[in-house]
C-alpha positions in Angstrom: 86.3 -29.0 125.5 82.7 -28.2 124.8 80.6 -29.0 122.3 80.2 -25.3 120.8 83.9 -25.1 120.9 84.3 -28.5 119.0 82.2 -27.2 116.4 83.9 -23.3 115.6 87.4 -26.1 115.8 86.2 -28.3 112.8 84.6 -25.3 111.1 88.3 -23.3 110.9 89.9 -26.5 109.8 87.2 -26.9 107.0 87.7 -23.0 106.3 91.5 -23.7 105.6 91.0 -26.6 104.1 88.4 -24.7 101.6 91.2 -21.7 101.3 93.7 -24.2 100.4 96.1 -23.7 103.6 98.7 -26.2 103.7 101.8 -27.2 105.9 104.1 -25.2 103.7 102.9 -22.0 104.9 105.5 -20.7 106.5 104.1 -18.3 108.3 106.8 -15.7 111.3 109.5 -18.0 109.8 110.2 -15.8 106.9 111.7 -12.2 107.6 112.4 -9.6 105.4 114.5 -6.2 105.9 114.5 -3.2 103.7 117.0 0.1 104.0 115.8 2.4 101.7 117.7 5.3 101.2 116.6 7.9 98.7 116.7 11.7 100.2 120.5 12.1 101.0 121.8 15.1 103.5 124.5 15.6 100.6 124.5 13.1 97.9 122.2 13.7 94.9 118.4 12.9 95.2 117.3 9.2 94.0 114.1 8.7 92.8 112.7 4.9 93.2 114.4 3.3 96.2 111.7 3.6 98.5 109.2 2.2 96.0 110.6 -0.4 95.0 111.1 -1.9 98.9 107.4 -1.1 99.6 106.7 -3.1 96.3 108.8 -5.8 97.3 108.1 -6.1 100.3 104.4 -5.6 100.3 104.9 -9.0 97.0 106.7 -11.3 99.9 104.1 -10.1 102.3 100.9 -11.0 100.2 102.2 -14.0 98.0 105.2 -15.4 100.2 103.7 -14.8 103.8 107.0 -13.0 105.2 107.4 -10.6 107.9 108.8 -7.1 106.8 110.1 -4.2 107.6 110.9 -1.4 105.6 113.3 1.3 106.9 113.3 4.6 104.7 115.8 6.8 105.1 118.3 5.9 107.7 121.1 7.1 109.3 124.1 5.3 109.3 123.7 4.6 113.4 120.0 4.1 112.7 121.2 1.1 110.0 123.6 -0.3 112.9 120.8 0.0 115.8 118.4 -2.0 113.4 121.0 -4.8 112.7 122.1 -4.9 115.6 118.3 -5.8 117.0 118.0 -8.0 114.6 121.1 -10.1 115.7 119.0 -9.7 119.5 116.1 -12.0 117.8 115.2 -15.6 118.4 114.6 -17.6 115.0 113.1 -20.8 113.9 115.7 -23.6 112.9 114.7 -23.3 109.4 114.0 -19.5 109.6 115.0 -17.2 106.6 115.6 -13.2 106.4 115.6 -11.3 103.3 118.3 -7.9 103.8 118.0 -5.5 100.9 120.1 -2.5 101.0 118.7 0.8 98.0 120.3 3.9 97.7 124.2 4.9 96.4 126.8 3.1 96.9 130.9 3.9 96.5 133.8 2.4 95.8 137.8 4.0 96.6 140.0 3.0 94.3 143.0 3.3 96.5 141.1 1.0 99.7 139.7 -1.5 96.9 137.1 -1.4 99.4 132.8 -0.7 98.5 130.4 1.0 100.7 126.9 1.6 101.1 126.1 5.2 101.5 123.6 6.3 104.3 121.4 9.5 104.3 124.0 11.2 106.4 127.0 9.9 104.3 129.3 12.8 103.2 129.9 13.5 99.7 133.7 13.7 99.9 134.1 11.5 103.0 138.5 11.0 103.1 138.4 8.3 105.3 135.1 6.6 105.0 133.5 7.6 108.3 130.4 8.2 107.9 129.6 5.2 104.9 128.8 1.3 105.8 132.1 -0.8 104.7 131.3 -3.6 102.9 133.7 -6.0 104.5 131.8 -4.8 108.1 128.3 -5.5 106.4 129.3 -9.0 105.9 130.8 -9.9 109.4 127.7 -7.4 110.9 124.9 -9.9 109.0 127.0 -13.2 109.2 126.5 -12.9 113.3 122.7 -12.8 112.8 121.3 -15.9 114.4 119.0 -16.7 111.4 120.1 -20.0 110.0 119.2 -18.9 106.0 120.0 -15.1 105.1 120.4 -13.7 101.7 121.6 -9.9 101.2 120.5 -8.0 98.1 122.5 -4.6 97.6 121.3 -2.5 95.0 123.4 0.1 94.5 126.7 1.3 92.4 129.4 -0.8 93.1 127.5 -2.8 94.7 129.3 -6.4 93.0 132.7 -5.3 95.1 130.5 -6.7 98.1 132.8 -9.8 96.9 135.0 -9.6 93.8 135.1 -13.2 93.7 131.3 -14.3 93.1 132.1 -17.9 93.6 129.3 -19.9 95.4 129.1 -23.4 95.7 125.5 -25.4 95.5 124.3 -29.0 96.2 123.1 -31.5 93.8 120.1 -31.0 93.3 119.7 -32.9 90.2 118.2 -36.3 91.9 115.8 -34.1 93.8 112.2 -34.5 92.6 110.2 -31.2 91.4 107.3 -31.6 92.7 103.7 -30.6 91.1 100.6 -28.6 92.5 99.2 -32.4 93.8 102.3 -33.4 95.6 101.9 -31.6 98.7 104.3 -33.9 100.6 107.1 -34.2 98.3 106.8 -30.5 97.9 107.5 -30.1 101.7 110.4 -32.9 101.8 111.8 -30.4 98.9 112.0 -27.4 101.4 113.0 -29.0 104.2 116.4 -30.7 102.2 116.0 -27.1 100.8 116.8 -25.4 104.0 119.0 -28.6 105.5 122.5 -26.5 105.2 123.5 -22.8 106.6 122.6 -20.0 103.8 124.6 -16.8 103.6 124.0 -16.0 100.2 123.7 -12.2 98.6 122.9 -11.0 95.3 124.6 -6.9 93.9 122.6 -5.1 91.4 125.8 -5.0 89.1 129.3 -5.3 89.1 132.7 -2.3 90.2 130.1 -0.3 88.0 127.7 2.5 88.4 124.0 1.1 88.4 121.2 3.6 87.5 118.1 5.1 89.0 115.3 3.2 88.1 116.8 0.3 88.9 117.1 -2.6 86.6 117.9 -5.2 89.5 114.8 -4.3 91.4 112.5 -4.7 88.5 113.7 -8.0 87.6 113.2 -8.6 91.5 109.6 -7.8 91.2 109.0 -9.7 87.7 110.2 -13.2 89.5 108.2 -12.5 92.6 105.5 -12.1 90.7 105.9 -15.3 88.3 104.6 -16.9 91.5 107.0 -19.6 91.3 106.3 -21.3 88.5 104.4 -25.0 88.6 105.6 -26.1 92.3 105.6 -22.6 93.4 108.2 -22.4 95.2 111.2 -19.5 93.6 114.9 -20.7 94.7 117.9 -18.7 94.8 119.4 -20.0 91.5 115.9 -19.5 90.0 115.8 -16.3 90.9 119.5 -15.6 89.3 119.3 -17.5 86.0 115.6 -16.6 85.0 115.6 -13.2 86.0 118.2 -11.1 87.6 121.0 -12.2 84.9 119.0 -10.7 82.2 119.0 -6.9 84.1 121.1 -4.6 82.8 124.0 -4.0 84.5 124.7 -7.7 84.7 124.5 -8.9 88.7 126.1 -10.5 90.7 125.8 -13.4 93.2 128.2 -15.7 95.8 128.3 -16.5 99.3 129.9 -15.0 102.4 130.7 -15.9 105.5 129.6 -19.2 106.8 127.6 -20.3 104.3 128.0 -23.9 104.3 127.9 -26.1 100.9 124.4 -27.1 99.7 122.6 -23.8 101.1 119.2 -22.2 99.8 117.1 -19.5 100.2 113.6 -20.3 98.9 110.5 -18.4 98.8 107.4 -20.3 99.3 104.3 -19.4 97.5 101.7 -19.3 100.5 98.7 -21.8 100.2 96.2 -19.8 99.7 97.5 -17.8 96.5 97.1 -19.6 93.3 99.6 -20.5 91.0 99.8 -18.6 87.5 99.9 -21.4 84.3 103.6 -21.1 83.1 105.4 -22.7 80.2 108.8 -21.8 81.9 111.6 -24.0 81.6 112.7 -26.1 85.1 115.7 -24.1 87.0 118.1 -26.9 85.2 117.4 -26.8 81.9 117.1 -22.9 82.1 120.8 -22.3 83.1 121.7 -25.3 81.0 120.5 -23.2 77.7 121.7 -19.9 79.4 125.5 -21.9 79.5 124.8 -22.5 76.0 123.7 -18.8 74.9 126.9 -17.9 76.3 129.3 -20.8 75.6 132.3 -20.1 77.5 134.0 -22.4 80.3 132.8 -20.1 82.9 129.1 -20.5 82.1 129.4 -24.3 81.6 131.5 -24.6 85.5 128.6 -22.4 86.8 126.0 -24.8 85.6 128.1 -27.9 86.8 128.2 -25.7 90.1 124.5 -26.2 90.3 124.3 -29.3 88.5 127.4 -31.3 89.3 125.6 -34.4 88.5 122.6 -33.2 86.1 121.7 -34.6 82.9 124.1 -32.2 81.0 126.8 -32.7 83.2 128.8 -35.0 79.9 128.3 -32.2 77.4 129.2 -29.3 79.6 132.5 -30.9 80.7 133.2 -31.8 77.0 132.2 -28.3 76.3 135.1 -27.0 79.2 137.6 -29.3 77.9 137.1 -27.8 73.9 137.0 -24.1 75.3 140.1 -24.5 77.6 143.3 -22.9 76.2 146.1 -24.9 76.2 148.6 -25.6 79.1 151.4 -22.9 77.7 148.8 -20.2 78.4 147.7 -18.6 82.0 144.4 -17.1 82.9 144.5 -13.3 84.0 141.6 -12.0 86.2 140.2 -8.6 84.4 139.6 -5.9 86.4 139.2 -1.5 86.6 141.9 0.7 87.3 142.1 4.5 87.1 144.2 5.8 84.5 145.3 9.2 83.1 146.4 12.5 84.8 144.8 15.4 85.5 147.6 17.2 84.4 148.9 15.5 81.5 148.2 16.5 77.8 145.7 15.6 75.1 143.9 12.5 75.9 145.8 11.3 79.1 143.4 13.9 80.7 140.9 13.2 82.5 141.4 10.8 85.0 138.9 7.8 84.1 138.3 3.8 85.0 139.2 1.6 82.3 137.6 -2.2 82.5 139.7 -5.0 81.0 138.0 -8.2 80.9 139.3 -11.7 81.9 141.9 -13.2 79.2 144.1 -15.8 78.5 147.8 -15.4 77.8 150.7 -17.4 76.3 153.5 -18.3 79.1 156.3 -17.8 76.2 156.5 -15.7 73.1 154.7 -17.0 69.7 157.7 -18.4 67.9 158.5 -18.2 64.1 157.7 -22.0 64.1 154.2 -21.4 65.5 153.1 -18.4 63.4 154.8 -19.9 60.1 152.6 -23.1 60.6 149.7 -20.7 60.9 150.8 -18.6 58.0 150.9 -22.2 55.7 147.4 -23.3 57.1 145.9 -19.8 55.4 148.1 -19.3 52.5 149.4 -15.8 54.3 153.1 -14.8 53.9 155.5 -15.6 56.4 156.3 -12.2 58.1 160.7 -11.4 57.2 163.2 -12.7 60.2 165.9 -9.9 59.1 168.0 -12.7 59.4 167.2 -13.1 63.2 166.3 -16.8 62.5 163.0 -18.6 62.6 162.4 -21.6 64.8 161.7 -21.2 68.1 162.9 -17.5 68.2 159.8 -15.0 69.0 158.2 -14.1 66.0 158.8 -9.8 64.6 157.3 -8.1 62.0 153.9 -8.7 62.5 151.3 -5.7 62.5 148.5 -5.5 65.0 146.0 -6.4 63.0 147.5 -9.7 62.1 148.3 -10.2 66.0 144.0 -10.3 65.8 144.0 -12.8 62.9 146.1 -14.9 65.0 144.7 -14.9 68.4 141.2 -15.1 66.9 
């Protein structure tokens, strides 16, 4: 090597020394891929969709150092070609890809099935032909060779992507958070990071309608654009708990596929952006006081699904154990159903979706011997047997408003 050439060598490295380059750039490792669907063939006009993927992607382009494409537009064949060439690619072993799906989306009762809607996606469709099945979405991305994925749909309905939204994470909580001087342990963090197979996604909301602006894609942009936070790096539960939970409808997140237990998806601030000063909580004591803003068992299992071992691990299973109901009672899944007739009378018409929420229920009837112990403890009158008996006969005579009192 000559001399000259030496010199323009030591010169670059000094450059990105200067710039503040480091060996966490993770530069044609990180891929993202946006369908943006706003200008339908038959389904009403949407506004923002477009926008907000240029945004986003043009945020994990400049601050992140990802790859992106943004599709606008496309057919539902034009969605499969693009997949489909995307499961042709060759990928780094610790390679991620960003998919984020924006337009409508749909939902048939009778299937219990959710779709994405295309630009050429009929309006009254019968059997589905021309949307993009959830259930095929999954197995269509799953077979992408990319070792970390996360899907984003943001669209209505798009939570029945998986009804469950169960995911399962590592402990993380012996992990050190490294600071802005720690370059090394900031690098060991991404690589255990990225040790395990992600298929993660995220919905914009629930079985719901979601509207136009969209909510979802704001709160997108807002964590993006927090940089980080101190180690600049934004991970997956980060992402959920300080931001996307607070957009209104409430998403959703889980895994699909072969996601394997302890997956990630991180984005990486590149090294030559600065970090902004933040006073923002770390990821674990964030969804710790999120847990406690809600205080129900299913907050305190998510953050013991994050944190099985973290420092709050003692309170929130205490916390479980005083929320639980006791064994005579069953837990019943909520869910929507349509109800009414079209041609029934008064207020059976129209057809509509009614939501019921999750509850808990008692395996037996409340006997006289359990509501007369409860009418004692308040001073309330014990409801007339009619001579039926008390004891452990079920209880009568009791209005629905004491029926509240009670279960309350």
């Amino acid at each position: 090597m000559s001399r000259v050439r030496v010199i323009l060598v030591l010169l670059v490295v000094m450059v990105g020394l200067k710039l503040g380059f480091s060996q966490s750039d993770r530069n044609g490792k990180d891929l993202a891929l946006f369908f943006a669907v706003e200008n339908y063939d038959h389904w009403s006009q949407l506004y923002n969709p477009i926008d907000d993927a240029e945004e986003i992607a043009q945020d994990l382009e400049e601050l992140y150092g990802f790859e992106t494409e943004v599709i606008k537009n496309p057919s539902r064949n034009r969605i499969y070609d693009k997949l489909d060439a995307y499961q042709r690619k060759a990928y780094a072993k610790d390679a991620q890809l960003l998919i984020f799906f924006s337009g409508h989306g749909d939902f048939i009762e009778g299937k219990g099935e959710g779709f994405f809607i295309p630009r050429d996606g009929k309006l009254q469709d019968r059997y589905q032909d021309t949307y993009l099945p959830h259930a095929r979405l999954q197995r269509i991305i799953d077979n992408i060779p990319c070792p970390h994925i996360l899907l984003a749909i943001d669209a209505c309905y798009s939570g029945t992507f998986d009804e469950q939204v169960a995911a399962r994470y590592k402990d993380k909580s012996g992990w050190k958070r490294p600071n802005d001087n720690e370059e090394a342990e900031r690098q060991r963090f991404i690589e255990n990071s990225l040790r395990y197979r992600s298929r993660l996604f995220l919905t914009s909301g629930g079985k719901e309608r979601t509207l136009d602006p969209s909510a979802f894609a704001e709160a997108f942009k807002t964590a993006l654009r927090a940089f980080g936070g101190q180690d600049r790096i934004l991970e997956y539960a980060e992402l959920y708990y300080q931001y996307l939970q607070k957009a209104t409808p409430k998403p959703r997140f889980g895994e699909f596929g072969a996601n394997e237990t302890g997956s990630n998806f991180l984005f990486v601030l590149r090294g030559d952006q600065k970090t902004l000063s933040s006073n923002r909580e770390e990821p674990e004591t964030a969804i710790w006081r999120t847990a406690q803003e809600q205080h129900t068992i299913t907050s305190y299992r998510a953050y013991l699904q994050f944190y099985p071992n973290g420092k709050y691990k003692g309170e929130a299973e205490k916390y479980i154990r005083s929320l639980s109901p006791p064994d005579d009672m069953v837990f019943v899944q909520g869910g929507s159903f349509q109800m009414g007739s079209e041609d029934g009378e008064g207020d059976e018409k129209p057809v509509h979706s009614v939501t019921v929420s999750d509850f808990y229920i008692g395996r037996y009837e409340v006997t006289f011997e359990e509501y007369d112990a409860y009418c004692k403890t308040i001073g309330k009158t014990k409801p007339d047997d009619e001579g039926w008996g008390r004891g452990q006969r079920p209880v009568i005579n009791v209005s629905w408003e004491d029926a509240v009192t009670y279960c309350n």
